[in-house]
C-alpha positions in Angstrom: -92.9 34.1 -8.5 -91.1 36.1 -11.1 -88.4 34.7 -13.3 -85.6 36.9 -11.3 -86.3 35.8 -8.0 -86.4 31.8 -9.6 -83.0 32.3 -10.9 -81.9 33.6 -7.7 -83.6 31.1 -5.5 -81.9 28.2 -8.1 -78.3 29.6 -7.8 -78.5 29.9 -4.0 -79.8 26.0 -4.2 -76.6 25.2 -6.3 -74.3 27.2 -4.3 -75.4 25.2 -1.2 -74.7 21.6 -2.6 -71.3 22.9 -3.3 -70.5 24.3 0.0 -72.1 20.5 0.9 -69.9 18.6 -1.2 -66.6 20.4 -0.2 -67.1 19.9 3.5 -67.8 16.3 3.1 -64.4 13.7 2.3 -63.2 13.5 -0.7 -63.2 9.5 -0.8 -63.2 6.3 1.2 -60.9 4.2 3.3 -59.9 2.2 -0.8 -59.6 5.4 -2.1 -56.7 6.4 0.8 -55.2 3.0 0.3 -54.7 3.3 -3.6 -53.6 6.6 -2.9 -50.8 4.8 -0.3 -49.8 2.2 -2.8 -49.7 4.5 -5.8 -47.2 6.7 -3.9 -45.4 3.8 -2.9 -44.6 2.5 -6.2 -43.4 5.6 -7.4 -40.6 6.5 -4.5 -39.5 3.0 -6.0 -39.2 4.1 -9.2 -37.3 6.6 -8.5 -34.8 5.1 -5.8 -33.9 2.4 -8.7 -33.8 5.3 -11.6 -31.4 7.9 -8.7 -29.1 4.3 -8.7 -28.5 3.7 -12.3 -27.3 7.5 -12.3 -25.2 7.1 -9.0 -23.7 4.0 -10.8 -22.8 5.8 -13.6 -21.2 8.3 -11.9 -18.9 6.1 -10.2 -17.6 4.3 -13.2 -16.9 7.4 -14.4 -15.0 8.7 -11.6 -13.9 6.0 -8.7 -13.7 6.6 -5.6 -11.2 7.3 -2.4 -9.4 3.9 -1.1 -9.6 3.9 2.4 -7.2 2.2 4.9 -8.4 -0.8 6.7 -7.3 -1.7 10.1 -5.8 -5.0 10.8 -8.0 -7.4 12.9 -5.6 -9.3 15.2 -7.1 -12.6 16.8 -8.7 -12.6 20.3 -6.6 -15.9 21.2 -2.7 -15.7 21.0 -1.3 -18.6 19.1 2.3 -20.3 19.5 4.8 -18.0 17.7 5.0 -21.6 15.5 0.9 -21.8 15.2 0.8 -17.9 13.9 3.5 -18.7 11.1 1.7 -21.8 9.9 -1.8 -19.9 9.8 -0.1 -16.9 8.0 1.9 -19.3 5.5 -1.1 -21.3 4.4 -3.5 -18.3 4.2 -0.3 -16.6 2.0 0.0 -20.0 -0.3 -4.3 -20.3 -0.6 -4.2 -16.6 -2.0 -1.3 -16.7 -4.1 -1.9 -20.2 -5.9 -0.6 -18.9 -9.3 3.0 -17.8 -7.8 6.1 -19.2 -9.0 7.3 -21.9 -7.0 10.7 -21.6 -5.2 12.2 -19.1 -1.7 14.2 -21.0 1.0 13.9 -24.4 2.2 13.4 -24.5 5.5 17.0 -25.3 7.4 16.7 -26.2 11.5 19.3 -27.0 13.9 20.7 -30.4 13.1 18.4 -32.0 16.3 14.8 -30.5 14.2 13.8 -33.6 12.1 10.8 -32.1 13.5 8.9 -30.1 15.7 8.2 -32.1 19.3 6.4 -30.4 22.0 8.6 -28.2 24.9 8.2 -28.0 28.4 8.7 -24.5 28.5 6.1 -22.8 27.2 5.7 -21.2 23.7 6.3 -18.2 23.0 3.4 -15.8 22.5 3.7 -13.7 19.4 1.1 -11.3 17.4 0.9 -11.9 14.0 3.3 -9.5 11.4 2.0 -6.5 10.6 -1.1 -7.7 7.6 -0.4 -5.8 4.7 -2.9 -2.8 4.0 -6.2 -3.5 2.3 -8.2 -1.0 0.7 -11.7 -0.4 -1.0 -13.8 1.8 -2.5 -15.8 4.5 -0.3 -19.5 3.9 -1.6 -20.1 7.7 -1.5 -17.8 8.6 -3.9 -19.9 8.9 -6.7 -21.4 11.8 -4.5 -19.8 15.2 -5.1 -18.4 15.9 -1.7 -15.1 17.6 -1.5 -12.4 15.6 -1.0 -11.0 16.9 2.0 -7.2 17.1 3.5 -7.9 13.8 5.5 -8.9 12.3 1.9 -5.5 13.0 0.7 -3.6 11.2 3.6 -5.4 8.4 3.2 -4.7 8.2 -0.6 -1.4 9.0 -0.2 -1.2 6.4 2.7 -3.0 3.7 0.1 -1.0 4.6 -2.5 2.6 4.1 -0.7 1.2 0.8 0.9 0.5 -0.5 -2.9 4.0 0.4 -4.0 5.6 -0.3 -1.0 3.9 -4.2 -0.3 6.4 -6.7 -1.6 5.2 -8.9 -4.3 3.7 -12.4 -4.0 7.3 -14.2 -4.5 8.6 -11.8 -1.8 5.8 -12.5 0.6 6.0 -16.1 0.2 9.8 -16.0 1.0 9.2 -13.8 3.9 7.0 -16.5 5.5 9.0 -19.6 4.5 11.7 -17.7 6.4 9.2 -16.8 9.3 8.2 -20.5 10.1 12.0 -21.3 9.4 12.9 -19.6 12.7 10.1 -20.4 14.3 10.9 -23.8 13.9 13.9 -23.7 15.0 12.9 -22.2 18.5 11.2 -25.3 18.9 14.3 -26.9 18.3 16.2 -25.4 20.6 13.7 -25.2 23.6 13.3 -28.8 22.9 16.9 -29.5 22.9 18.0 -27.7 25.9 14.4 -29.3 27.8 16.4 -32.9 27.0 20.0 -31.7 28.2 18.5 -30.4 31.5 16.0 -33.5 32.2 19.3 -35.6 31.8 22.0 -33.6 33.3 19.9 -31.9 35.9 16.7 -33.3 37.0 14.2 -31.4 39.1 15.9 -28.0 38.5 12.7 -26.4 37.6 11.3 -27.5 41.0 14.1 -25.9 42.8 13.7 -22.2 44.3 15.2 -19.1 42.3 17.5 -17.4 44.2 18.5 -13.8 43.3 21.8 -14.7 42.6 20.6 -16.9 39.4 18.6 -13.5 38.3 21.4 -11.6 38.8 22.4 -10.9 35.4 18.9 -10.9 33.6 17.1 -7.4 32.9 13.4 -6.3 33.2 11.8 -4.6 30.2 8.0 -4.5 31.6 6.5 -2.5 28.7 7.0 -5.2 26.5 7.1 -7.8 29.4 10.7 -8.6 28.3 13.4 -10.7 30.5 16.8 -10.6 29.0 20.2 -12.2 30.3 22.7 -10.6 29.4 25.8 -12.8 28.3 28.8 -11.1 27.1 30.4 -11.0 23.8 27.0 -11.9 22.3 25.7 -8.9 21.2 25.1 -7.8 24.9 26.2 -4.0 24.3 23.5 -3.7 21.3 20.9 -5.5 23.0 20.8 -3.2 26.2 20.7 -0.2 23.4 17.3 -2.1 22.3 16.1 -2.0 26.0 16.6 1.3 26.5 14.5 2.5 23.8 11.6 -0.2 24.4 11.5 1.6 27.7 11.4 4.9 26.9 15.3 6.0 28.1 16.3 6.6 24.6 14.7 7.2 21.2 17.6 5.9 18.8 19.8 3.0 19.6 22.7 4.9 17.6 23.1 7.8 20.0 24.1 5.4 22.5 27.5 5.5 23.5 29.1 2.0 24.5 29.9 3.4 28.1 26.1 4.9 28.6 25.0 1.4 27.5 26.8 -0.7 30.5 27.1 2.5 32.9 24.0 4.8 33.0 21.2 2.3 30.8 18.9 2.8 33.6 17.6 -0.6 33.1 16.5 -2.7 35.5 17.6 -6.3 37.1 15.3 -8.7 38.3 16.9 -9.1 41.0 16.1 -6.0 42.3 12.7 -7.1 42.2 10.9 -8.7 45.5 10.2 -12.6 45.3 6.6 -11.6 44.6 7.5 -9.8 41.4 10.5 -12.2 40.6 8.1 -15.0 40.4 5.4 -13.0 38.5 7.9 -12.1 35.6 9.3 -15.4 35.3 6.4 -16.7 35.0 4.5 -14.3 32.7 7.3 -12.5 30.6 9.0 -13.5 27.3 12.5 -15.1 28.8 15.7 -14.0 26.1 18.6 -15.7 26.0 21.5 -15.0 23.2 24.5 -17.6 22.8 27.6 -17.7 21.0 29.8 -20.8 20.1 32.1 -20.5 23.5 35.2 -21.1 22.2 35.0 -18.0 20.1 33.5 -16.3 23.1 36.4 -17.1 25.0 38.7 -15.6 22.6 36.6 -12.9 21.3 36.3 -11.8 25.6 40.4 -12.6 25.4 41.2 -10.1 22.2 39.3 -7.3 23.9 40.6 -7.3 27.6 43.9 -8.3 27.3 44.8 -7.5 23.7 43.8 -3.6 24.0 44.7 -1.0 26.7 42.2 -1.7 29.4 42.1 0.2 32.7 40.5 -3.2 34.9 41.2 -5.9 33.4 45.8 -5.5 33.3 46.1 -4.9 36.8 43.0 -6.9 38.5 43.4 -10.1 35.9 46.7 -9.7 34.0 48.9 -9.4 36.9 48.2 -12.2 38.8 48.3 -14.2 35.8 51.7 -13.4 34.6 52.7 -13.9 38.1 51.8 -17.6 38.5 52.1 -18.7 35.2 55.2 -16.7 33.7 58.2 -17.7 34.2 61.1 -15.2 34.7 58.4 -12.1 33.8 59.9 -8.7 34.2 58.9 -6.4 36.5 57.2 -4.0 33.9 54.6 -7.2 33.3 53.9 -7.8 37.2 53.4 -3.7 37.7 51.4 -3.1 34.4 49.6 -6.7 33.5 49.9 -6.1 30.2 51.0 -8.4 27.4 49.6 -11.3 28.7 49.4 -14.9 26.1 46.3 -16.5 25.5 47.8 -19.8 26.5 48.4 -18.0 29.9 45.3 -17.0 29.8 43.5 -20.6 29.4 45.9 -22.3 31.9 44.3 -19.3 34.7 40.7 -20.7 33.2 41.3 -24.4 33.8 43.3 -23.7 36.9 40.8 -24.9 40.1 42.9 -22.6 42.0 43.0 -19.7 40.1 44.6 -17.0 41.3 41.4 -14.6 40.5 37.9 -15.3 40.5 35.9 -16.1 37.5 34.2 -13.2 35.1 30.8 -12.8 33.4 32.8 -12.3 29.9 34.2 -16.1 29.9 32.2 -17.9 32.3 30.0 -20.8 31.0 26.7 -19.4 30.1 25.0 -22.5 31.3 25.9 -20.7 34.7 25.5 -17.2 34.2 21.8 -17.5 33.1 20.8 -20.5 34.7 19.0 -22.2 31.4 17.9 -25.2 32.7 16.2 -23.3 35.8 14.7 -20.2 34.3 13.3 -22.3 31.1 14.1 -19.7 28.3 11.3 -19.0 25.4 13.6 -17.8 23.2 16.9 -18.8 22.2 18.7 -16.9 19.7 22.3 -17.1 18.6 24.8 -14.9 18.0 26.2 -16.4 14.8 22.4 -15.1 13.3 22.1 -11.9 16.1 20.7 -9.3 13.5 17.8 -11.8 11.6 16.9 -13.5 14.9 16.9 -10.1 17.1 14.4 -8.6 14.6 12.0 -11.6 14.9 11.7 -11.6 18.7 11.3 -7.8 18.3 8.7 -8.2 15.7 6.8 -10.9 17.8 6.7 -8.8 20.8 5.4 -5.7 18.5 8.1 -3.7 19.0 8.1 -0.3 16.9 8.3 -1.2 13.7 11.2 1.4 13.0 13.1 -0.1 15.7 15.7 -2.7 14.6 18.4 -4.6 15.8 21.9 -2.3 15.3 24.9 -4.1 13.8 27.6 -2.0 14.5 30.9 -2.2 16.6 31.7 0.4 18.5 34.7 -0.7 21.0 37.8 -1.0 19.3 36.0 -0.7 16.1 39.5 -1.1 13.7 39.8 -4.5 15.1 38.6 -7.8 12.6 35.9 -9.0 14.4 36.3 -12.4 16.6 35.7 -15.3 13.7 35.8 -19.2 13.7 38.8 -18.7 11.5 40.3 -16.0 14.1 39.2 -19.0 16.8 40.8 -21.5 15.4 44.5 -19.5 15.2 44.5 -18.9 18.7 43.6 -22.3 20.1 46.4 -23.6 17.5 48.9 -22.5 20.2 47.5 -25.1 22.8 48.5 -28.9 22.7 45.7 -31.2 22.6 45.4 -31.8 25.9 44.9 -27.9 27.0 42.0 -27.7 24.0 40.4 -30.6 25.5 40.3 -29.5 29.3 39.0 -26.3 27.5 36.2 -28.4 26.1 35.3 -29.7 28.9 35.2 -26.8 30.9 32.5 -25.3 28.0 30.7 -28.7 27.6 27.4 -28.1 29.0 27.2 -24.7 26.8 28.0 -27.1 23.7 25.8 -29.6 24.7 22.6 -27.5 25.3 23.1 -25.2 22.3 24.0 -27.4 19.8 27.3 -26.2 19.0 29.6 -28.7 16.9 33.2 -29.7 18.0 35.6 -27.1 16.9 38.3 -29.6 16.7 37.7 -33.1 15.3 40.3 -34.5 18.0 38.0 -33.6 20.9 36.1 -36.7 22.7 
């Protein structure tokens, strides 16, 4: 063999243990495993080096605060229980505020809080005030879009708008104040009724005693209306919980009693009476009756009144005036508030009685219907806005205080009260006691005169 074809014969052997080696694999099964682990540990090291620069990034530019909805509990407390949970979580977070707000005042029968047999009244707790945090991908560089900006601008006005921690703290003191006295008062009037009238809750509604109470079913409201205690404002409220109006101050005074669209419960079957009564928040507003009486006296007789001089006034002046002239029997007008009561007291009163002065322990039927919430007319506007805030009525939507019939007239005070019943003798104020005893009885009203027995 020459030397030529020995090289040539030695390079093909070479070239075919190369072609060999390269279709066999290139290790074992350890060798794929170390490959595995070696890859594994380095994705690590760089997930923890990628997080020390995302870190840095957001310290040097934080992020986006984003809302955060309120959680609301799946049980509903005792509008008492969901003051008392708020009030303690308020004090546990706020340890280092300064001490002080309102003591907490209750109707003179509240040493303390005592169980009612009608039941509580269910309420939602107040709006929580808006938390925010920091959106974990805003170290990233993503646009901040136009939704971004609401929500910054949202955050930003909750921060400045929140009230501070001294604020807050009032806010709830005042909160379980009211609440508290509910309690009170349900309590109270649960007493008067178990002495006065016993087994009225077992008796059967008739639609007569629903006659002056209104339906509000979005909200699952029942409201009796009693007038001269804030009845004109509170059917401007009903008509924009149901949807009739938007704003209670384009709401004329005659739209409110005439055209409110709102409906009675007596208009109801017994089937949905009973449902309501049963399942709806029950209203009732008072007002100290003597200055009811003469607040309902100062508007129908005092002022030019189409209905009331002719239907009322004339047959008043005609049995209890002596020598009247014929211009007061035709007109009706000009008649005295002593006039006046003697027609009230008088068993055989020339006229029948009148929602705007009859006892509201008959027009609503309190001991009966078992009323959740009792507010008064001597605190209308705070204790209006609580039973609106408890039933979670739109938070723009507040009680109005303004006066809109015979708006130049000084509105109906205990010092205004206590001029006109100066013109009876003792005897007439007592008989007008009387005839208002069970509303001063059940709703804790004192004795406007200390003579009276």
């Amino acid at each position: 063999m020459s030397l030529a074809e020995f090289r040539l014969q030695d390079s093909q052997c070479v070239r075919r243990r190369w072609l060999s080696a390269a279709m066999k694999p290139p290790c074992s099964l350890s060798c794929y495993l170390w490959f595995l682990l070696l890859l594994g540990a380095g994705s690590l090291l760089l997930l923890a080096h990628l997080q020390d620069l995302t870190e840095t990034v957001q310290q040097q530019s934080p992020g986006a605060n984003v809302l955060v909805a309120p959680r609301w509990p799946v049980e509903k407390l005792s509008l008492l229980q969901v003051v008392k949970q708020q009030s303690s979580t308020a004090a546990a977070h706020r340890q280092r505020a300064p001490p002080g707000g309102l003591d907490v005042v209750m109707d003179s029968t509240a040493a303390d809080v005592l169980r009612s047999d009608t039941p509580p009244l269910e309420l939602r707790p107040p709006h929580s005030s808006l938390s925010v945090f920091s959106d974990a991908s805003a170290g990233s560089k993503q646009p901040v879009t136009k939704r971004h900006r609401k929500l910054l601008l949202k955050s930003s006005f909750a921060a400045s708008s929140a009230p501070s921690g001294g604020e807050e703290e009032q806010q709830q003191k005042q909160q379980l104040m009211l609440a508290r006295t509910q309690e009170s008062r349900r309590r109270l009037l649960s007493e008067v009724c178990a002495r006065y009238r016993p087994g009225v809750t077992k008796w059967p509604v008739s639609k007569r005693q629903v006659s002056r109470v209104y339906v509000e079913d979005r909200y699952r409201l029942l409201y009796c209306e009693v007038p001269k205690a804030g009845c004109s404002n509170w059917k401007r409220v009903l008509m924009v919980l149901g949807g009739s109006a938007t704003s209670t101050q384009d709401i004329p005074h005659d739209v409110a009693h005439y055209a409110n669209h709102l409906r009675r419960l007596e208009s109801y079957d017994r089937t949905g009476i009973v449902k309501r009564l049963r399942s709806y928040t029950k209203v009732l507003f008072v007002r100290d009756p003597f200055e009811r009486l003469v607040s309902a006296f100062r508007d129908k007789f005092e002022s030019p009144n189409s209905y009331y001089h002719p239907v009322f006034g004339r047959p008043i002046i005609s049995r209890y005036r002596t020598n009247a002239t014929r211009t007061a029997l035709r007109t009706g007008a000009g008649v005295t508030f002593r006039e006046f009561v003697r027609y009230l007291l008088d068993v055989n009163r020339p006229v029948g009685m009148d929602i705007h002065w009859e006892p509201v322990s008959q027009l609503c039927s309190p001991c009966l219907l078992g009323y959740n919430f009792i507010g008064k007319f001597e605190n209308l506007e705070e204790e209006a806005n609580f039973l609106l805030q408890s039933v979670s009525a739109p938070q723009n939507l507040t009680f109005p205080d303004f006066k809109d019939r015979n708006p130049l007239a000084e509105r109906t005070s205990s010092e205004i009260t206590q001029k006109y019943f100066s013109q009876l003798n003792s005897t007439e104020r007592q008989k007008a006691f009387d005839f208002y005893y069970m509303d001063y009885l059940m709703f804790n009203y004192p004795k406007p005169f200390k003579d009276l027995h």
